[in-house]
Phi, psi and omega in degrees: 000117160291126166263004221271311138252135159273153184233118177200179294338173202296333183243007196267169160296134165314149177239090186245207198267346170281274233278358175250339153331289158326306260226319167295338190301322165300350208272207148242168234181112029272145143230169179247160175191149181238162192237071152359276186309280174345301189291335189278001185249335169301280176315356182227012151280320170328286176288350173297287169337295194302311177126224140247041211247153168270162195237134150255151196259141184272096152319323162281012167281331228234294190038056190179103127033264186284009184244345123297356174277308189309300188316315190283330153266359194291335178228088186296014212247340182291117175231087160104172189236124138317054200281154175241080173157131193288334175306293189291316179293339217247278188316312183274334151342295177282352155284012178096011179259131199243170162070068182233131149238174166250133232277330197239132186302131157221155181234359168316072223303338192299310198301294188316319194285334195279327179305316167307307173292352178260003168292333185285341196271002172086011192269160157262100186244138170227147203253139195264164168201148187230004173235162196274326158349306173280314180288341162309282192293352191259336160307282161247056143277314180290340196268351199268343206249330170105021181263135155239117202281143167247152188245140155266115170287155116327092200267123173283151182262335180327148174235126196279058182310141186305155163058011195214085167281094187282067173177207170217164218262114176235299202256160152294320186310063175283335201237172167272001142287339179291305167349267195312307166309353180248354170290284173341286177302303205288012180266334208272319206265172189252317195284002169222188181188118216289135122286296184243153177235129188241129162242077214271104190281078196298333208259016170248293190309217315218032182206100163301149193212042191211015184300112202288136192087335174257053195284297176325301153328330195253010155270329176269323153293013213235313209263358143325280160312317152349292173326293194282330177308299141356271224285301172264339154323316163298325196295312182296292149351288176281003175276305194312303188296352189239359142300312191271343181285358185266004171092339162280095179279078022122093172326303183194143177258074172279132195220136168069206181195190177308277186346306205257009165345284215291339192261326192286335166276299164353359195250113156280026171269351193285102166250337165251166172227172178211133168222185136188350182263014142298321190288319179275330169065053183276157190323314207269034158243014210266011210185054175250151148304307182265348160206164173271157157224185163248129140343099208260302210253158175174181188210135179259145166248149168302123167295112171246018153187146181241097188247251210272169168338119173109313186250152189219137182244129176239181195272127185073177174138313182275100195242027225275139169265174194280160176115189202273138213266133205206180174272330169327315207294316212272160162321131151298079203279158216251294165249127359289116177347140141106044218201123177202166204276167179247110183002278205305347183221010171036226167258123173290173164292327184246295184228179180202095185291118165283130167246139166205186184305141181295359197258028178246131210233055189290140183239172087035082195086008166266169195280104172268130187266132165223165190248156188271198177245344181230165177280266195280358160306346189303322224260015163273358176260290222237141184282350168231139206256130148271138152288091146276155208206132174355068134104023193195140169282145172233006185186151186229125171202133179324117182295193155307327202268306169324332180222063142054021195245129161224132191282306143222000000 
């Protein structure tokens, strides 16, 4: 997939560098931006992708208030929120958002207690746990508050290939016996109560296997996955069945991520999938096999100095996303075409130096656009989403980091 101009709608405008330009000119630079129209065609690839299955949509994928409210309506197929902080979830609660778990294990009484009180307040937040430890502590903070918090396990998805670990290191819970034991205790206690089981398969949903140049390499994850889907899908299969032959019932069975749609509603053990960083479309989704997305979100910099033929220095810019640190990592520029970062400096703190062709003629305050490598971290950089909608911003709204919230 080329990202370099997109065409939407099929009769819309290009979405090249005249046209975010234009669109950019009134604004002050750096800026963030989502392409409205772009993320509504990311949705409803989604729900085609998805099936007949409901999507929880991954907040941290989003990070920005009103652009989950949009997204939720824009897609009734979207159902309820992930979050990765029990703290961010208790905060979007209190903003009218209901049905959220949470993706990731805390033992934070401080957090645990804010869960509550929107528990009192009738919202359903559910906490994920993969140690008894955690269901210890999580107990009693619920018995002391007169509450019963419900919980999810964590089921690892990984596949341990001989001489090969194919995944990423999350839950101890791999079998239906880790399972069932840890069912068992939380069956035990009066303040929590097993609702859900989540299965996040990383190393199929968040490993591109379609990267131009690289065909060996991109044959050999294809056939990674192949593996592990097989491997863990059954894995799954059997923990559901044998929680529910144990008398443990079970809300919801959550599973996969953008990447991993097409292998993960196949599992019927599965009643929901989770996604959002398909909706924002950042580089390391730009090369999957099984789907396209469009360029949703991305950020623009000022050109602030013009030194030799060839180099452009814009303001800012070192936006490097999270994971093992590589150039996958660091931002892209994106518009004007032909325009890469320089070995030796990548994106700063401050400036960000460009090489490109001479006949490319960036003056003194124009705009270059670049896309991050991940979704929703941009929006721990700008306190604002501009919203563009056919050919104009129609809106300015606050990330998190605009209302004042960092999670962790």
């Amino acid at each position: 997939m080329s990202c370099a101009e997109t065409k939407f709608p099929l009769e819309g405008p290009a979405r090249n560098y005249n046209y975010y330009s234009a669109i950019l000119a009134d604004y002050q630079l750096p800026a963030a931006f989502i392409d409205v129209d772009q993320l509504l065609v990311n949705l409803e690839r989604m729900r085609l992708r998805a099936g007949h299955l409901p999507v929880r949509l991954v907040t941290k994928s989003v990070r920005c208030v009103e652009m989950i409210r949009t997204i939720l309506a824009a897609g009734p197929f979207i159902q309820g929120l992930l979050c990765y902080s029990a703290g961010e979830a208790a905060w979007l609660a209190s903003q009218g958002f209901d049905d959220i778990v949470v993706a990731y294990p805390t033992v934070d009484a401080r957090d645990i207690l804010k869960v509550t009180i929107q528990q009192r307040r009738g919202r359903s937040i559910t906490l994920m746990v993969d140690n008894l430890a955690q269901v210890i502590a999580i107990n009693e903070i619920a018995m002391t508050e007169g509450v019963v918090i419900p919980l999810a396990i964590d089921l690892d998805m990984s596949s341990d290939f001989p001489g090969l670990y194919f995944g990423v290191h999350r839950s101890p819970i791999n079998n239906a016996a880790k399972a069932l034991k840890l069912a068992d205790e939380i069956a035990k206690r009066k303040g929590v109560a097993l609702e859900g089981l989540m299965g996040y398969e990383g190393q199929i949903a968040g490993l591109m296997d379609d990267v131009p140049g690289q065909v060996l390499k991109n044959a050999v994850i294809r056939y990674l996955k192949r593996r592990s889907i097989k491997e863990v899908n059954a894995r799954r299969q059997n923990v559901v069945a044998a929680l529910l032959d144990a008398g443990h019932a079970l809300r919801f069975v959550n599973g996969g991520g953008t990447g991993s749609f097409e292998s993960t509603r196949d599992d019927p053990s599965v009643t929901e999938l989770a996604a959002g960083s398909g909706l924002y479309a950042p580089t390391l989704f730009d090369h999957y096999q099984a789907f396209e997305l469009l360029p949703s979100a991305g950020f623009a910099l000022p050109v602030t100095r013009t030194q030799d033929t060839g180099v452009t220095v814009c303001s800012g810019g070192g936006y490097v996303a999270s994971g093992p640190a590589g150039k996958d990592r660091l931002p892209k520029p994106w518009l004007p075409s032909g325009c890469t970062l320089i070995d030796n400096e990548a994106a700063g703190e401050v400036q960000t130096p460009l090489l490109h062709a001479a006949t490319l003629a960036l003056k003194i305050g124009d705009p270059v656009l670049f896309r991050h490598a991940k979704a929703g971290e941009l929006c721990e950089r700008f306190n604002e989403l501009l919203l563009i909608r056919n050919g104009r911003v129609f809106d300015r709204v606050p990330t998190y980091r605009g209302e004042g919230k960092s999670f962790f």
